[in-house]
C-alpha positions as CSV (number, residue, x, y, z in Angstrom):
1,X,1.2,-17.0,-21.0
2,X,3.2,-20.1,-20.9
3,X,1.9,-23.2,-20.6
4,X,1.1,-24.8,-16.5
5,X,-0.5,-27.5,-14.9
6,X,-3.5,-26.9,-12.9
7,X,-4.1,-28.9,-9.7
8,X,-7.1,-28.9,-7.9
9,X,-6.3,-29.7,-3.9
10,X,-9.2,-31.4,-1.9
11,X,-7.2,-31.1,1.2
12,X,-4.5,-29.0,2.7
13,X,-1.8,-32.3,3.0
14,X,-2.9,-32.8,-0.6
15,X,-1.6,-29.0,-2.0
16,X,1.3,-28.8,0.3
17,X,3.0,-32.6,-1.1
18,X,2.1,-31.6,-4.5
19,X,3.9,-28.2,-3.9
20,X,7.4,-27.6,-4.9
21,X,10.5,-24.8,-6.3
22,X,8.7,-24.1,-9.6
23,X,5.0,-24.7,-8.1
24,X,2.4,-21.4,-7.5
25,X,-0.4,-21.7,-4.9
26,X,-3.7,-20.0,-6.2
27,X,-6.8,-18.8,-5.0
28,X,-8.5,-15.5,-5.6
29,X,-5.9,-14.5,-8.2
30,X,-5.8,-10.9,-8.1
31,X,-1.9,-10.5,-8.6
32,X,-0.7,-14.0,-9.9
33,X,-2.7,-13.9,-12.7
34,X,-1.5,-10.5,-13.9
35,X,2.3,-11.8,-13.3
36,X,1.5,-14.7,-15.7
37,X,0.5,-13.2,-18.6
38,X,2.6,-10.8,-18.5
39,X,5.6,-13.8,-18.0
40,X,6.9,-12.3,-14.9
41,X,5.3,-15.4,-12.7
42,X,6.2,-18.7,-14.8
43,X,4.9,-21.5,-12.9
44,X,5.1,-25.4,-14.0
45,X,2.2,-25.9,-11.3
46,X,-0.6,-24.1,-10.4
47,X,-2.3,-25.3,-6.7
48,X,-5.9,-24.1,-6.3
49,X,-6.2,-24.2,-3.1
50,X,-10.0,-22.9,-3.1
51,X,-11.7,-25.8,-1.8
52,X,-9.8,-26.2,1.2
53,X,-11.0,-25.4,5.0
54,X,-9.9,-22.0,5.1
55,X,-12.4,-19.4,4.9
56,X,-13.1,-18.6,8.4
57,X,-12.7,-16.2,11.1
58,X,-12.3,-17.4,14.3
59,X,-12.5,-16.1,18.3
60,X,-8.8,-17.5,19.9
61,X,-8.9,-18.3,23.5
62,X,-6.9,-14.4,24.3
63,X,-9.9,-12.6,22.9
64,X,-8.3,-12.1,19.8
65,X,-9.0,-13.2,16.2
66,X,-7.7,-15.9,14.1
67,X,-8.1,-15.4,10.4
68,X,-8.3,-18.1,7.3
69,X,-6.0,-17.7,4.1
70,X,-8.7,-17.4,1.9
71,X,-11.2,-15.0,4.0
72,X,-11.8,-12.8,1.1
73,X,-10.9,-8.8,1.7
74,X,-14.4,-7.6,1.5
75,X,-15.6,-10.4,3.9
76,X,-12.9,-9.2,6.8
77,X,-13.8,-5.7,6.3
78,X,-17.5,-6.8,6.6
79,X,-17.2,-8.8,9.7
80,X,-18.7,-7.1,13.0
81,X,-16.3,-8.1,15.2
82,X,-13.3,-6.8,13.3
83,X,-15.2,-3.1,12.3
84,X,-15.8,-3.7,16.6
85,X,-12.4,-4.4,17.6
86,X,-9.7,-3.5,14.4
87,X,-11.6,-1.1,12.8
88,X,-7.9,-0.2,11.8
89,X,-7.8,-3.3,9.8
90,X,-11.7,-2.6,8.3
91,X,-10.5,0.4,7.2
92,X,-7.1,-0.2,5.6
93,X,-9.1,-3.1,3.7
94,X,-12.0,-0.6,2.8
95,X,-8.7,1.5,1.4
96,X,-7.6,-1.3,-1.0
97,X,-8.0,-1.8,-4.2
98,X,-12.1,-1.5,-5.9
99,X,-15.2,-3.6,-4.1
100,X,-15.0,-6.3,-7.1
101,X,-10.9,-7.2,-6.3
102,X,-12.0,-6.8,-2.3
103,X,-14.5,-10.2,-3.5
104,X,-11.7,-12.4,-4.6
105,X,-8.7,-11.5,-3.0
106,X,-7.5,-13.3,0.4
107,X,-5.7,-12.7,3.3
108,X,-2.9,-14.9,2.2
109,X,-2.5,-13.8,-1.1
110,X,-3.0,-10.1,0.2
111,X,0.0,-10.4,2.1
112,X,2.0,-12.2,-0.2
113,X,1.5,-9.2,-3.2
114,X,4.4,-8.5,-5.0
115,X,5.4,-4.5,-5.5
116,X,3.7,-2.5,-8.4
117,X,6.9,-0.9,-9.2
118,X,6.2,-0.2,-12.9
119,X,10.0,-1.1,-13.8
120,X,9.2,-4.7,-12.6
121,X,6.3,-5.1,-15.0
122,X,8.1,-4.0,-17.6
123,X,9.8,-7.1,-18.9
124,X,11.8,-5.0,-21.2
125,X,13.5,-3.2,-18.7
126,X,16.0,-4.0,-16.5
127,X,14.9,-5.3,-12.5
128,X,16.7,-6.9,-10.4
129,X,13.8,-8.2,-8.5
130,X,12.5,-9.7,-11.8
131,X,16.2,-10.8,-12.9
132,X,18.4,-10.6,-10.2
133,X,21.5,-8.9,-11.5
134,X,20.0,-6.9,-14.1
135,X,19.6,-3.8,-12.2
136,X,17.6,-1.3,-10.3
137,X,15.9,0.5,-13.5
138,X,13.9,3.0,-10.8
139,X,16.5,4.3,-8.7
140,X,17.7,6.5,-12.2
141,X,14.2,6.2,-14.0
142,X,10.8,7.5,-13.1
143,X,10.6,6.9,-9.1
144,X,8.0,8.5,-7.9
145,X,6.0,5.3,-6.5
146,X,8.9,3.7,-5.0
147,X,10.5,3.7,-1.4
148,X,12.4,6.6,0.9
149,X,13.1,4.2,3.3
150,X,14.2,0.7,3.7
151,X,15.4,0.6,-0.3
152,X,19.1,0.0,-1.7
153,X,21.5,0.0,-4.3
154,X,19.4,-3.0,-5.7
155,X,16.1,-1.9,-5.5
156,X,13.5,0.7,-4.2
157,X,10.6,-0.9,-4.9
158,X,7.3,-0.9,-2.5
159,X,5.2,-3.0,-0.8
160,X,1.4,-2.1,-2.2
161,X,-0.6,-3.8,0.3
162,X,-2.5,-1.9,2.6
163,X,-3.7,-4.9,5.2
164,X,-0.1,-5.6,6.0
165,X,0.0,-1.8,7.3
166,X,-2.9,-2.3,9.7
167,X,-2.1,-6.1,10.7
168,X,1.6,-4.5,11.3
169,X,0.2,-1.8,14.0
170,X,-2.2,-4.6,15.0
171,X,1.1,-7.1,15.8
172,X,-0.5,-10.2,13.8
173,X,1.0,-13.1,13.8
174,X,0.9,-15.7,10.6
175,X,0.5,-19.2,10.7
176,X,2.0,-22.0,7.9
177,X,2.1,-25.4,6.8
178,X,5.1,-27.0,5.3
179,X,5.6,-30.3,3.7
180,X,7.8,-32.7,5.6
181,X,8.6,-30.1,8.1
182,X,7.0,-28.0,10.8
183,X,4.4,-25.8,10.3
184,X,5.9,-22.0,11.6
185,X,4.8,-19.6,13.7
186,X,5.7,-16.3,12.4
187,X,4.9,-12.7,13.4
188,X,3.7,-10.7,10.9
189,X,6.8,-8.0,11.4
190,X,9.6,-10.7,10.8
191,X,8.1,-11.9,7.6
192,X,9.3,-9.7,5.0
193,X,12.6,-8.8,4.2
194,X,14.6,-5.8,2.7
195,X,15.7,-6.3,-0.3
196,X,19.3,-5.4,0.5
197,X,21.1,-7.2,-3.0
198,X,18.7,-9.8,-3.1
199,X,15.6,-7.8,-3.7
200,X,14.0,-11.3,-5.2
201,X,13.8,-12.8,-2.6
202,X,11.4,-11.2,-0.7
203,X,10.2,-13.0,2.8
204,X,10.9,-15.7,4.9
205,X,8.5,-18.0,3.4
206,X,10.2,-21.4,1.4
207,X,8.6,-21.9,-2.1
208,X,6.0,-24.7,-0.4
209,X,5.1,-22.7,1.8
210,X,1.8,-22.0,2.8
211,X,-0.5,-19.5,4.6
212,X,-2.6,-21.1,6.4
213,X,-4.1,-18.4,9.1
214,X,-3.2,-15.0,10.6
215,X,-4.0,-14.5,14.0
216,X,-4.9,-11.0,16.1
217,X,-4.0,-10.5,19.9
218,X,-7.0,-9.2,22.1
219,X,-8.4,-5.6,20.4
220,X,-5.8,-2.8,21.9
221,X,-6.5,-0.1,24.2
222,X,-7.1,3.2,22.5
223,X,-8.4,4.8,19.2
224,X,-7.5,3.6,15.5
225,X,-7.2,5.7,12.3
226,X,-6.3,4.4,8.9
227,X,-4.7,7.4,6.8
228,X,-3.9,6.9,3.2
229,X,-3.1,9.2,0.8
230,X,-2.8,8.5,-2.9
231,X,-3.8,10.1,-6.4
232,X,-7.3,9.3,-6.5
233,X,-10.5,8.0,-4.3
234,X,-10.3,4.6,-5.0
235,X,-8.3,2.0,-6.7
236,X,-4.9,3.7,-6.7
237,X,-2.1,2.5,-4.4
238,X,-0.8,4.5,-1.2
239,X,1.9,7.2,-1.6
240,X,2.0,7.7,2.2
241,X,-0.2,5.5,4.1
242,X,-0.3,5.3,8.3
243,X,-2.2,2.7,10.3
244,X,-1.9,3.9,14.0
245,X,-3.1,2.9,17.3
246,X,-2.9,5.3,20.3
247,X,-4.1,5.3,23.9
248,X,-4.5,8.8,25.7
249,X,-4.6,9.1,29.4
250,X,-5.2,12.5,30.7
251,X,-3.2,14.2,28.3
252,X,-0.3,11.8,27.6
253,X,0.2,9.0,25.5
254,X,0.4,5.8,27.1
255,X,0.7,3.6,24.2
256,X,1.4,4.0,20.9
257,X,1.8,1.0,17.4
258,X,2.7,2.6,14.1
259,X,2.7,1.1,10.9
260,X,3.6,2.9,7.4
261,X,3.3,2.0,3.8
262,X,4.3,3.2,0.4
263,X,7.2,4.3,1.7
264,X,9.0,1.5,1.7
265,X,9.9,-2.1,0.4
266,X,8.0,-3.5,3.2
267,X,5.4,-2.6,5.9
268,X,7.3,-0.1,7.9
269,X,7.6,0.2,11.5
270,X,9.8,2.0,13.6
271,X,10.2,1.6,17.2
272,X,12.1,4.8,17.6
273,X,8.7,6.7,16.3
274,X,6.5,5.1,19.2
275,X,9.2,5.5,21.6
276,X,9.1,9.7,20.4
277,X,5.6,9.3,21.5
278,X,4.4,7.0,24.5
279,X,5.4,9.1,27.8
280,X,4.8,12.5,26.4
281,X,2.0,15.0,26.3
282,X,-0.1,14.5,23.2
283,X,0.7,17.9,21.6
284,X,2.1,18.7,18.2
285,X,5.5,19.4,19.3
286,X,5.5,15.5,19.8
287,X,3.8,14.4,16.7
288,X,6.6,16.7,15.3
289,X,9.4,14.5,17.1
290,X,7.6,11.4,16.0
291,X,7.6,12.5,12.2
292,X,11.6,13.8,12.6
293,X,12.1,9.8,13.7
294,X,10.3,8.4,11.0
295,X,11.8,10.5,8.0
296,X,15.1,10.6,10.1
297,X,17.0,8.2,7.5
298,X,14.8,8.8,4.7
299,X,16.4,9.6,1.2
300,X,14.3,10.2,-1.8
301,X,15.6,9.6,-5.6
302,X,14.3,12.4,-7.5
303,X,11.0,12.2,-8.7
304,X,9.9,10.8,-4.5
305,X,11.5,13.5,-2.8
306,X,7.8,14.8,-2.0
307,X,7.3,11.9,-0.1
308,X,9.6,12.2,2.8
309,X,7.5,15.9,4.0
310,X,3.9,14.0,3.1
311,X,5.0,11.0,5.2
312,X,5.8,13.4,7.8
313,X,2.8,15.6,7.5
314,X,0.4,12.9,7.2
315,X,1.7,11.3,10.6
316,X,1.3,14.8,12.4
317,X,-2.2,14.8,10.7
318,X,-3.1,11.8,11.4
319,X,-1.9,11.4,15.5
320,X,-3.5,15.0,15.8
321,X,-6.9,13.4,14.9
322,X,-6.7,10.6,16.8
323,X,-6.0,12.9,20.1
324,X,-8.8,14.8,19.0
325,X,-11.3,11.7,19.1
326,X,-9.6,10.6,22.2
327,X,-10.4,13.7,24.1
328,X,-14.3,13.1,23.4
């Protein structure tokens, strides 16, 4: 690990006008860490942000929820009014990683993960999102983590977090603080971006930027499911994951929020799957027209072929459930 300076910020002004290009914010560590020693994350600066006044979860005048930066994992999951309200997002959470990361890992840094695309943590290989211009290592190696959709000649890495899914379907919205600027306003959905050719640079966020809170609208009508499937029971990252949110009225869906990961570079959502759904009786020839939309443009790369049917057949699965339980 190369050498950094550590700062410890008392106050949020404090960590943002000490913040900067070649500066890292810290606070549970979960991913950062790992990127360090490795030399894949080579900050001059290290902001601990620990200390500071995020660590709540709040009621917002709509009836929804807002969310601190560094709420840890386990304590959202563990929160009454979210297993109440999002149980979605309880779920998903409940779904990540083992119960020891769940204690030190935040909402910020949760959403600000980088990809476990094993090309990019292998410094002796070539990644474009490590070293732009290198290349793509995974679209001709072994693939079969990486994305069907959203990927490109660049890079077909994914997005590994599994609370970005659920906060997708839940349409969250993330707060920031900036240095000499602004603080932004940002929903959830327009933060990342496709990697396109410049896979490095991976959201909207600048460098100083910082997370400050995530906010929920008022708990949606209908029933929630969290579906992910992946190698083993625990600590292993989604090959398919869905976090859905469906309201049934006599027989036909009257609203529908999808969000998908492992399938792609960034949480996925696709408007055209919850348009093949609200309107029409909830039957399996619709969750079959649903599942066509979603793995409509989807193109695998050898060893990820088998995604694009499990990504399908998990979605029937999983909207077939949820009409079941909203029948009851």
């Amino acid at each position: 690990m190369k050498t950094f300076e550590y700062v410890r910020a008392e106050s949020l002004d404090e960590a943002l006008t000490t913040a900067g290009q070649d500066v890292r914010f810290i606070a549970g560590g979960t991913n950062l860490l790992d990127l360090m020693k490795l030399e894949i994350e080579t900050p001059q600066r290290l902001i601990d942000i620990t200390r500071l006044d995020l660590s709540a979860i709040d009621e917002t005048g709509d009836g929804g929820l807002s969310i601190g930066a560094l709420v840890t994992n386990a304590d959202l999951a563990a929160d009454r009014r979210v297993r109440e309200r999002y149980p979605v997002l309880s779920r998903a959470l409940l779904a990540g990683a083992s119960g020891q990361l769940r204690n030190k890992a935040t909402t910020g840094g949760n959403l600000l993960q980088r990809t476990r695309c094993a090309y990019f943590y292998d410094t002796t290989m070539p990644c474009n999102k490590r070293e732009p211009g290198t290349g793509c290592s995974a679209i001709d190696g072994y693939n079969r983590m990486n994305a069907v959709l959203g990927g490109s000649d660049h890079c077909i890495a994914v997005h590994p977090s599994d609370m970005a899914v659920a906060m997708l379907a839940l349409d969250a919205t993330v707060h920031t603080r900036r240095s000499g600027a602004e603080g932004r306003v940002i929903p959830l959905a327009d933060i990342y971006l496709l990697p396109g050719d410049t896979p490095h640079i991976e959201t909207l966020l600048e460098p100083s930027e910082l997370i400050e809170r995530v906010t929920l609208p008022a708990a949606p009508a209908g029933v929630q499911a969290y579906r992910k499937v992946r190698d083993r029971a625990s600590f292993a990252f989604a090959l398919v994951s869905v976090a859905a949110v469906v309201a049934i009225e006599q027989g036909t869906i009257a609203s529908a929020s999808l969000a998908f990961g492992g399938i792609a570079p960034k949480p996925w959502r696709d408007a055209a799957v919850e348009a093949a759904l609200v309107g029409r009786a909830a039957e399996r020839a619709t969750f079959e027209a649903a599942a066509d939309a979603l793995v409509s443009a989807a193109k695998g790369h050898g060893h990820n072929d088998f995604k694009i049917p499990l990504a399908r057949r998990t979605l029937i699965g999983c909207l077939r459930d949820l009409t079941e339980r909203g029948a009851q």
